[in-house]
C-alpha positions as CSV (number, residue, x, y, z in Angstrom):
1,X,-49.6,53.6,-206.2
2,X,-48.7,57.3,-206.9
3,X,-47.6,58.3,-210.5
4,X,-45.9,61.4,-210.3
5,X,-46.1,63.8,-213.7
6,X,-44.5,66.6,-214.8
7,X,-46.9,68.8,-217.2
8,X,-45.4,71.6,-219.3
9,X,-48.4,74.3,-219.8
10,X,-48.6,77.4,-220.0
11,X,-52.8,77.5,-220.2
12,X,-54.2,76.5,-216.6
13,X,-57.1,75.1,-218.1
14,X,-55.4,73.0,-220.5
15,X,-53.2,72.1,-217.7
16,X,-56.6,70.9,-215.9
17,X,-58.0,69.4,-218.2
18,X,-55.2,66.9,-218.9
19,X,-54.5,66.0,-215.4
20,X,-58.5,65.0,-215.1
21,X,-58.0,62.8,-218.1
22,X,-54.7,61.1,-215.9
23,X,-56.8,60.7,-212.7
24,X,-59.3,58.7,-215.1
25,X,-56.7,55.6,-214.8
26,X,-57.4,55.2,-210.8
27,X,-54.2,56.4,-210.1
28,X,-53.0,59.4,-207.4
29,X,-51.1,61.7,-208.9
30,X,-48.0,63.6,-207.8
31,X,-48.5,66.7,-210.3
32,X,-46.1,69.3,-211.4
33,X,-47.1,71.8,-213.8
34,X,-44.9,74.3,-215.0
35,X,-45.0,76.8,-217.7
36,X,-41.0,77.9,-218.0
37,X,-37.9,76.3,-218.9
38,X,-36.6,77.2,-215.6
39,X,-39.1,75.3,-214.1
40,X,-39.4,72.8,-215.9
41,X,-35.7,72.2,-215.3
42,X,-35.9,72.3,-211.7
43,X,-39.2,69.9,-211.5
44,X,-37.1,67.5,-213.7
45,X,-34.2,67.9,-211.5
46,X,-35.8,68.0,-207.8
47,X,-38.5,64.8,-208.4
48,X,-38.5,61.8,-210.6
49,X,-41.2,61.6,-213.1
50,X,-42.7,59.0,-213.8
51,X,-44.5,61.0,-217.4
52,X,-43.0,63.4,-218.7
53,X,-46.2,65.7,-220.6
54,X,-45.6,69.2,-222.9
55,X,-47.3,71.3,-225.1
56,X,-45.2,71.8,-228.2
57,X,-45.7,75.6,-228.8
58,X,-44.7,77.6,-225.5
59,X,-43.6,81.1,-224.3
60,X,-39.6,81.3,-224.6
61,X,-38.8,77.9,-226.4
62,X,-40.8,75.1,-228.4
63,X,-41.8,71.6,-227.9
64,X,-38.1,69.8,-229.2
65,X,-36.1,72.1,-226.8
66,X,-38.1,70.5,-223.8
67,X,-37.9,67.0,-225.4
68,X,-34.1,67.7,-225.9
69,X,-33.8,68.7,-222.2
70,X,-36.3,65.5,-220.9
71,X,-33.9,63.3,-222.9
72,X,-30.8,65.3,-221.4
73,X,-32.2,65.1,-217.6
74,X,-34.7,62.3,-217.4
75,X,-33.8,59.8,-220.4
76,X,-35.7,56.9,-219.1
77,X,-39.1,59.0,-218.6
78,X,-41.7,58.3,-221.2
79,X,-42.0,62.1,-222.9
80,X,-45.8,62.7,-224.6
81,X,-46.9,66.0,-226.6
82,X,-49.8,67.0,-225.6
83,X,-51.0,69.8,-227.7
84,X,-53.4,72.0,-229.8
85,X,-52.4,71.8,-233.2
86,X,-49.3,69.4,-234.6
87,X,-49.1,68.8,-238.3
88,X,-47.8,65.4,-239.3
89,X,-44.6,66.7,-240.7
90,X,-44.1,67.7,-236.7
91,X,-45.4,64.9,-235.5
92,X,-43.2,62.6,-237.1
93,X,-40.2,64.9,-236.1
94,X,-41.2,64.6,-232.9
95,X,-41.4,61.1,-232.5
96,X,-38.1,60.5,-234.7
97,X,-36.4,62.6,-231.9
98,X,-37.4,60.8,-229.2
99,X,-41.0,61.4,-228.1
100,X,-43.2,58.5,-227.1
101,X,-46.4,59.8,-228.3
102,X,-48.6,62.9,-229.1
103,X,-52.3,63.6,-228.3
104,X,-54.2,66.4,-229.6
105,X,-55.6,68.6,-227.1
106,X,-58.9,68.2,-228.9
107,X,-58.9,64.1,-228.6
108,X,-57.4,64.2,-225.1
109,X,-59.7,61.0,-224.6
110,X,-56.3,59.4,-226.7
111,X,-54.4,60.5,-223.3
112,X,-55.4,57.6,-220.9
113,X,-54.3,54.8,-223.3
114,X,-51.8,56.6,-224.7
115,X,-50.2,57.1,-221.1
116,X,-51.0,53.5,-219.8
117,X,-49.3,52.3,-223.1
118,X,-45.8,55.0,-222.8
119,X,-45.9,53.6,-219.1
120,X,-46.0,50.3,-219.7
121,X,-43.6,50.3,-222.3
122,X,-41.4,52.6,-220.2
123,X,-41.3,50.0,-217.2
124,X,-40.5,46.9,-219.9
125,X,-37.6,48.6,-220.5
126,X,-36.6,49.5,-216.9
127,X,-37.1,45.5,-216.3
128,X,-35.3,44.9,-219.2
129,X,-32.3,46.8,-218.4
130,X,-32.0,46.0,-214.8
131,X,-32.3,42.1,-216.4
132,X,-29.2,43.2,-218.1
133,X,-27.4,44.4,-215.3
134,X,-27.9,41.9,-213.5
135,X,-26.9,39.2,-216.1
136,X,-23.3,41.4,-216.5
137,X,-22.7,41.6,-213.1
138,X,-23.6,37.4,-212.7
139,X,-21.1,37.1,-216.2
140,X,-18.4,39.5,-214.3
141,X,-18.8,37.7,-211.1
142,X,-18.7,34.1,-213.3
143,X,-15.8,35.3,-214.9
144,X,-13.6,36.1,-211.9
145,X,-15.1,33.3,-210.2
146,X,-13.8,31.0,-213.3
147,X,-10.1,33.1,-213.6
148,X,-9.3,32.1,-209.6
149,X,-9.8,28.2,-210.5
150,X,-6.2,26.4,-211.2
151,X,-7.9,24.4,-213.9
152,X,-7.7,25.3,-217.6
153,X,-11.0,26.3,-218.4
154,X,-12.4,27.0,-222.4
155,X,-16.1,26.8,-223.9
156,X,-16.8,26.4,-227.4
157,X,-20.5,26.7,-229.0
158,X,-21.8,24.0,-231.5
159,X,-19.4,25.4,-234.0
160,X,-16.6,25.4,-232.1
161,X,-16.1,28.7,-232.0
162,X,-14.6,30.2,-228.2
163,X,-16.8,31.4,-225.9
164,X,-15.0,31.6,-222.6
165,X,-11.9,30.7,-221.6
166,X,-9.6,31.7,-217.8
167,X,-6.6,32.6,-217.2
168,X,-5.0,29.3,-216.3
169,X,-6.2,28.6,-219.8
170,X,-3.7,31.1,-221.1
171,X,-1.1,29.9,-219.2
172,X,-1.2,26.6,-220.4
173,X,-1.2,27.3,-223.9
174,X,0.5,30.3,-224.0
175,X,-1.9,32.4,-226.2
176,X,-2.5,35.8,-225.0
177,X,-5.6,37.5,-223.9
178,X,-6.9,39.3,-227.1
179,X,-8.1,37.6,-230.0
180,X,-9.1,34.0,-229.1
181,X,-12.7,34.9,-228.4
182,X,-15.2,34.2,-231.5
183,X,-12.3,31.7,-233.3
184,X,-12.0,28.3,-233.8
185,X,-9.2,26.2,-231.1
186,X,-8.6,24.7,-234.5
187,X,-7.4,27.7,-235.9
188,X,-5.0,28.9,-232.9
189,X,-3.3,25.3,-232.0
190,X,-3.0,22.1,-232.4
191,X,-5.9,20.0,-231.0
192,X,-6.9,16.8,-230.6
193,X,-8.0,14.7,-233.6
194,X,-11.5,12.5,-233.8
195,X,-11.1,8.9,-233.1
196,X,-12.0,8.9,-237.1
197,X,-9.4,11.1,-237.9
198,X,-12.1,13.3,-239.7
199,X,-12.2,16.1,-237.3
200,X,-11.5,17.9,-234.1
201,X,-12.3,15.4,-230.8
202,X,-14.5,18.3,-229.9
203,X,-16.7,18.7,-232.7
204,X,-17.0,14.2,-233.0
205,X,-18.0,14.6,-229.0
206,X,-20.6,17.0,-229.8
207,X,-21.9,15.2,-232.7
208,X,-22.2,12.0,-231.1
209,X,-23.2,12.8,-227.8
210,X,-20.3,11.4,-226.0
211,X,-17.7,13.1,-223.3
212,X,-14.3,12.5,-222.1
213,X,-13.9,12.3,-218.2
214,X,-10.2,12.6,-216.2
215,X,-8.5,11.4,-219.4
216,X,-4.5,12.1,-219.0
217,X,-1.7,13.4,-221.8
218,X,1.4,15.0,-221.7
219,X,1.1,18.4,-222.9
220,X,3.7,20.7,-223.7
221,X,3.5,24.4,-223.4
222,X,4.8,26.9,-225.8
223,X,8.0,27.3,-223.4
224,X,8.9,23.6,-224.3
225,X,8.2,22.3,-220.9
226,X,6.3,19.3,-220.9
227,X,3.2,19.0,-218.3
228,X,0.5,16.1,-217.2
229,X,-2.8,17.5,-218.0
230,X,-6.5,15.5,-216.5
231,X,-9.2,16.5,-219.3
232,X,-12.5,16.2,-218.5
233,X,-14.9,17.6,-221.7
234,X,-18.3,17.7,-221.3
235,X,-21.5,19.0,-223.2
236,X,-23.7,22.1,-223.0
237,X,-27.7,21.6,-224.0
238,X,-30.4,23.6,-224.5
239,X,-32.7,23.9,-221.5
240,X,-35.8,23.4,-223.5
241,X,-35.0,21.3,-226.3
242,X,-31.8,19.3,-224.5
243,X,-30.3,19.7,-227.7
244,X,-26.2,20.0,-227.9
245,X,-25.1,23.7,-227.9
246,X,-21.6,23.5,-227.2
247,X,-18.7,22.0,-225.1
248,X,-16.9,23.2,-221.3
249,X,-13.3,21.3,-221.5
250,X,-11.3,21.8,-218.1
251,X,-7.7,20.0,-217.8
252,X,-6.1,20.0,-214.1
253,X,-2.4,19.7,-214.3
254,X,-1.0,16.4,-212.3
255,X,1.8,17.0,-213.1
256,X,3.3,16.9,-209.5
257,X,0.7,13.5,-209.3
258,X,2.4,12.0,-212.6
259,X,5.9,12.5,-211.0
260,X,5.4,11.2,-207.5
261,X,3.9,8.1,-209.2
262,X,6.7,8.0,-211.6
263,X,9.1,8.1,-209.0
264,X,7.7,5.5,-206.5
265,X,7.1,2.9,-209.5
266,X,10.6,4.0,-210.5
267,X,11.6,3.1,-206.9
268,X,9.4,-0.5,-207.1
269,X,11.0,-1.4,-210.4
270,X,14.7,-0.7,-208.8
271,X,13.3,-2.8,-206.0
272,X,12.5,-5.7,-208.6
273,X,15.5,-5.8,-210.3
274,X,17.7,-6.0,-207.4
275,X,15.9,-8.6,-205.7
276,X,15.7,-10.4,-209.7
277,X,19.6,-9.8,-209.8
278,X,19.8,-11.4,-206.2
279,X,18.0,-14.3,-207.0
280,X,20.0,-14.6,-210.4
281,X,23.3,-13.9,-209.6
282,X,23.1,-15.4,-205.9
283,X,20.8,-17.9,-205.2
284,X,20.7,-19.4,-208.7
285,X,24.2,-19.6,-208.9
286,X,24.5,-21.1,-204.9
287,X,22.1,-23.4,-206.6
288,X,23.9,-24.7,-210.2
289,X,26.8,-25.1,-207.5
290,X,24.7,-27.6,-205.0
291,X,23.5,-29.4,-208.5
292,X,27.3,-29.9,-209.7
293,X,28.3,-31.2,-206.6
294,X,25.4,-33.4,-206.5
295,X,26.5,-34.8,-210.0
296,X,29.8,-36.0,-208.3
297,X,28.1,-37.1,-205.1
298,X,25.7,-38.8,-207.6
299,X,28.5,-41.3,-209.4
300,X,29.9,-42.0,-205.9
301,X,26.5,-43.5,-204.6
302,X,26.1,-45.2,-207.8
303,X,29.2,-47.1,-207.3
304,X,29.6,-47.6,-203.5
305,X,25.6,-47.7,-202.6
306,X,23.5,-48.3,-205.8
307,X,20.4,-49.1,-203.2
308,X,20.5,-44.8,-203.0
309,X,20.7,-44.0,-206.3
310,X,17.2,-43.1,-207.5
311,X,16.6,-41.2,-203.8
312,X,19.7,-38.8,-205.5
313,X,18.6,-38.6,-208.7
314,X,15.2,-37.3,-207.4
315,X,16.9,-35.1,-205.3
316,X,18.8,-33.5,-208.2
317,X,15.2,-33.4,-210.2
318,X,14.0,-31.3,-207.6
319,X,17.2,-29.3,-207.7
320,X,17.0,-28.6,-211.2
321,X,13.5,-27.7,-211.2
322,X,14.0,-25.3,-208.0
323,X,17.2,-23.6,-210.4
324,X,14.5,-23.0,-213.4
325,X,12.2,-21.8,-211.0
326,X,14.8,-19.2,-209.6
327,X,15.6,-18.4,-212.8
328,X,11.3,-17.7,-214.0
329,X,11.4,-15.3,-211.0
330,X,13.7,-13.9,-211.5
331,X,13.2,-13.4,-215.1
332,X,9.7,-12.3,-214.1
333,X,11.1,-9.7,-211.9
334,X,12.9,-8.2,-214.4
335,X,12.0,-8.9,-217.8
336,X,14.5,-6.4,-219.5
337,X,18.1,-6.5,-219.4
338,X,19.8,-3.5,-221.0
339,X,23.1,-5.0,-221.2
340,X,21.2,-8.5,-222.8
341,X,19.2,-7.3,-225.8
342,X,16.7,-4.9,-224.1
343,X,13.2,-4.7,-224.8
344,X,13.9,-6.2,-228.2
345,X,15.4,-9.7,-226.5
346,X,12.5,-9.4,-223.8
347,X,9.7,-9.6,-226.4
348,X,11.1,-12.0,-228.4
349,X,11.5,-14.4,-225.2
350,X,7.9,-13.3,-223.9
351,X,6.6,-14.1,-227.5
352,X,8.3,-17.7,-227.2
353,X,6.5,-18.2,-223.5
354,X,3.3,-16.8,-224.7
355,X,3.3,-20.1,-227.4
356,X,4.7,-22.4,-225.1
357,X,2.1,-21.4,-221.9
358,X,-1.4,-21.1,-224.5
359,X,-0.3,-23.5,-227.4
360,X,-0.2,-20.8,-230.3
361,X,1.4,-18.9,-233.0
362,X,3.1,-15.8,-231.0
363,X,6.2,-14.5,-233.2
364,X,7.7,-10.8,-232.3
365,X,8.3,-8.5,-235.6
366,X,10.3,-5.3,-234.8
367,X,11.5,-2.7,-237.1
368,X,13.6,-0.7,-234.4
369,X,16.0,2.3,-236.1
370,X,19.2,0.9,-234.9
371,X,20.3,3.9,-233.2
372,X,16.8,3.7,-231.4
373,X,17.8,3.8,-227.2
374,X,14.9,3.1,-225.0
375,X,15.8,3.0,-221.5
376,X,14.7,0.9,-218.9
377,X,11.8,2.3,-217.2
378,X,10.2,2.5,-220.9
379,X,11.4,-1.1,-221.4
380,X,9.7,-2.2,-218.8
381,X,6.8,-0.5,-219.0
382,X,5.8,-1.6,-222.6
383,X,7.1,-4.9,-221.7
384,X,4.0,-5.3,-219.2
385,X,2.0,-3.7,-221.6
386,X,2.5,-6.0,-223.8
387,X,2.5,-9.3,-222.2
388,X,-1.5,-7.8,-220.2
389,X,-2.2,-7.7,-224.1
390,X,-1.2,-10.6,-225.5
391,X,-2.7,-12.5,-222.3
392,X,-5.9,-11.0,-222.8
393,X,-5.8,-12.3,-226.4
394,X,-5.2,-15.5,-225.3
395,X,-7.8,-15.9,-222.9
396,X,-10.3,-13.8,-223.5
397,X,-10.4,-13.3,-227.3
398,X,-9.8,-16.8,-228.5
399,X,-6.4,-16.3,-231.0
400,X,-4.9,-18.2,-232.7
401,X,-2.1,-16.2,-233.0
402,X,-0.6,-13.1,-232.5
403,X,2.1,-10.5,-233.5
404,X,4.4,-8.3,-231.6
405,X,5.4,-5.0,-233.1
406,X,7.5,-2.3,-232.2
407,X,8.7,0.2,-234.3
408,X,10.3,3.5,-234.3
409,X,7.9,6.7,-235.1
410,X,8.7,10.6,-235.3
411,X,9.4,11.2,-231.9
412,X,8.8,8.0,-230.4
413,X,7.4,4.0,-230.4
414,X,4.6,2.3,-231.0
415,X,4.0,-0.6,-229.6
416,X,1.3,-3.4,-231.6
417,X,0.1,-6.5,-230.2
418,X,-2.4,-8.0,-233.0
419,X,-4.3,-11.1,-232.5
420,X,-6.8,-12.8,-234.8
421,X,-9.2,-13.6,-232.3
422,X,-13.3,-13.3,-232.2
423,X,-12.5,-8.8,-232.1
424,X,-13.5,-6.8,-229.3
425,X,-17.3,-6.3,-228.6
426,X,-19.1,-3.1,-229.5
427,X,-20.0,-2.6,-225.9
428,X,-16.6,-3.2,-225.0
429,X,-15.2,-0.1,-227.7
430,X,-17.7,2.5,-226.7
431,X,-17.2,1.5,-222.8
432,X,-13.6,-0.1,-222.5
433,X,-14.0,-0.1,-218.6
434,X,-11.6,-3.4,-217.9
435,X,-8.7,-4.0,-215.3
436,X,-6.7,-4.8,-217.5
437,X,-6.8,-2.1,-219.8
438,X,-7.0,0.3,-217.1
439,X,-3.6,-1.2,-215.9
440,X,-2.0,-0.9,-219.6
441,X,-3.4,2.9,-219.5
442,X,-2.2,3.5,-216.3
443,X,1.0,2.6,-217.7
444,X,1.2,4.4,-220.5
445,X,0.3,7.1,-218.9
446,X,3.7,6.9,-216.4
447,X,5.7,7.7,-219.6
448,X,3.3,10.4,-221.1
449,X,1.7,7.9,-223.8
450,X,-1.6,6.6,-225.1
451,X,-3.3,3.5,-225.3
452,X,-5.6,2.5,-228.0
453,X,-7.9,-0.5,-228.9
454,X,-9.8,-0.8,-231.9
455,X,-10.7,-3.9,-234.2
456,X,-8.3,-5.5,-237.0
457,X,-9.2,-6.0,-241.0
458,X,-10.4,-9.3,-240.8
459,X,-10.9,-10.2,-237.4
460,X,-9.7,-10.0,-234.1
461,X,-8.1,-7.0,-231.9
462,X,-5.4,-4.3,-232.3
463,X,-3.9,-2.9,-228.8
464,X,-1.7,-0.2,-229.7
465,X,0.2,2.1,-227.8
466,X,2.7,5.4,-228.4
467,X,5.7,6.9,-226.0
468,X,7.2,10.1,-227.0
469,X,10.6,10.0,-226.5
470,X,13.7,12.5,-226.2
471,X,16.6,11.6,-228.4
472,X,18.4,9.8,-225.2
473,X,15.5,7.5,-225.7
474,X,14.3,8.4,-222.4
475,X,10.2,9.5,-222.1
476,X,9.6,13.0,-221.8
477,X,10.1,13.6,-218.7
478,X,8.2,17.4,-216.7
479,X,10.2,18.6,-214.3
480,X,9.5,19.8,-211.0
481,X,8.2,23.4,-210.5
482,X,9.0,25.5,-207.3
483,X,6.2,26.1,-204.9
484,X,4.0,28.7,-205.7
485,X,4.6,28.8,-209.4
486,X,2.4,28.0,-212.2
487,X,3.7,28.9,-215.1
């Protein structure tokens, strides 16, 4: 390996003698020894030094002017005094101006180390600083990489301050560029509360190791417009210690998902309800209309063939029964009837099954504003809700009873079914994995709301769930973007 030195000297000897203390390290040299400034400005400018090595009293100019021209023409080259006499008043100078080192001429034994040492310390640096560029140009190249993705993208440390966020970020929330790195979400916008209520959700996932995968709300941007957002959240660790340093949240808009859902259940429940109004209107009526003609057919064989009787009474059983059977499907078909009590009427009928079908205390309390209007895709959507719930209770957690609530909140409803059953199981809270809660969610979800499930005082299970809701008492409905657009 060649180390190539630049030697400011005006002795020859001197010059000699500190470039046999150099070849002492093993190394070949590439030497330049100059005695001028011009020179020394051209061997600085015309090769790349490895050590830079000067005498600090010379013909023409002293010891700082070189060190001032090393610093302005070679800034990365380790620059050593090397010379006769230096008080320590200079030699701090010196050093406080940039110089590496300084050797006496008359202890130039000090030079080898001294040069190993400046060299050594000269290539950390090198290392170091290409390590830096490196890392900015991977954080550059991270960054844009992170800006193209559609996802809302944001990075908090273990005190939830911002660390990164992209531009789809922005655009969701409608904050601009500047000022969000280095603050707390919590201090910018609303976000979303612990299960405890005692916090941020961020800071209660990071404390109890827990994340949040594909979980759907309704969102609405600072525009007013109201989008479906998938929010997955999950935790950064320390590579050594796997301790939790922070938090990467991305949220996906499905909006466009949400809608074409919404639509073809919209489409299904339409579906329902016609075939329920056929079966109500027509067949159940063809039906009462066969049973009152067999009522008079009926009083005829009973006087003119009494042997027949009991064959047309059983006929008419069967009749009846096939009428009330018409009439369950097509109740079940379509539960809520705007224009017969609503949801209201519905839940007070499905409460009156629920203690007919299990053989327990089911009673509906609502405490509706009365000019609360829910229409009927709502309706019907907390309807099922409601009766998965109260099923579950039934059959899985052992009630004896249970209570129906629905009740007008700020901008929306909230829908209760309590039971005072055996209580959901721990494993069950932290994990709530089921069909049938997946179903209610899933629901929920079609008109922008959340379900919840927690235990009651006392026993047993609460299964809550809120709808926002305009003041038509329709759900908050996104609408449809043009292609292309995000924002």
């Amino acid at each position: 390996m060649s180390l190539t030195v630049v030697c400011l000297e005006d002795d020859p000897l001197d010059a000699e003698l500190v470039r046999h203390e150099l070849e002492l390290l093993g190394e070949s040299l590439e030497w330049h020894q100059v005695s001028t400034e011009d020179d020394y400005r051209r061997a600085l400018s015309q090769s790349s030094p490895d050590l830079i090595l000067s005498d600090y009293n010379l013909p023409g100019f002293d010891g700082l002017a070189a060190l001032a021209i090393a610093r302005e023409l070679r800034p990365s080259a380790p620059f050593i005094f090397v010379s006769g006499a230096l008080g320590e008043e200079i030699a701090i100078e010196t050093l406080k101006s940039g110089a590496t080192d300084y050797v006496l001429k008359n202890r130039l034994k000090r030079l080898g180390p001294a040069a190993q040492r400046a060299l050594a310390e000269a290539r950390e640096r090198f290392e170091r600083r290409r390590a830096e560029r490196e890392l900015e140009a991977e954080r550059r190249l991270l960054a844009a990489l992170v800006d193209t993705i559609p996802d809302a993208i944001y990075t908090v440390d273990r005190g939830e301050r911002v660390l990164v966020v992209n531009r789809a970020w922005h655009e969701m929330t409608g904050l601009p560029d500047g000022g969000v790195i280095g603050r707390r979400l919590a201090d910018l916008m609303d976000v979303p509360r612990s299960p405890d209520r005692r916090g941020t959700e961020d800071a209660w996932l990071m404390r109890t190791g827990r994340t949040v995968v594909n979980r759907e709300r309704l969102w609405r941007l600072m525009n007013g417009e109201a989008r479906w957002y998938s929010t997955t959240k999950a935790l950064l660790r320390d590579a050594v210690t796997a301790e939790v340093t922070g938090l990467v949240c991305a949220s996906r808009d499905v909006t466009s998902t949400r809608m074409l859902e919404q639509e073809l259940s919209e489409i299904s429940n339409r579906e329902q309800r016609r075939i329920g109004s056929d079966l109500h209107d027509g067949l159940g009526q063809e039906l009462t209309g066969l049973s009152l003609l067999l009522k008079s057919i009926e009083t005829a064989v009973a006087r003119d063939a009494p042997q027949l009787e009991h064959q047309v009474v059983r006929v008419r059983e069967v009749l009846t029964q096939a009428i009330e059977s018409t009439r369950a499907l097509a109740r079940g078909l379509a539960p809520v009837n705007l224009e017969r009590g609503g949801l209201t009427a519905a839940l007070e009928h499905l409460a009156r099954q629920c203690t007919g079908v299990y053989g327990l205390r089911c009673e509906y309390r609502g405490s509706l504003r009365p000019d609360t209007s829910i229409d009927e895709v709502v309706s019907t959507q907390l309807y099922r809700i409601a009766q998965e719930a109260m099923a579950n209770a039934a059959k899985h957690g052992q009630a004896q009873s249970i209570v129906v609530g629905l009740s007008s909140q700020p901008g929306g409803l909230l829908l209760e079914v309590r039971d005072d059953g055996r209580g959901i199981s721990d494993e069950v809270l932290a994990h709530p994995g089921g069909m049938g809660l997946k179903l209610m969610e899933y629901r929920a979800r079609m008109m922008g709301g959340d379900v919840g499930i927690a235990r009651a005082e006392g026993g047993g299970t609460i299964v809550s769930c809120s709808v926002p809701l305009s003041p038509s008492g329709r759900f908050v409905r996104p609408r449809a973007r043009s292609a292309g657009t995000r924002k």
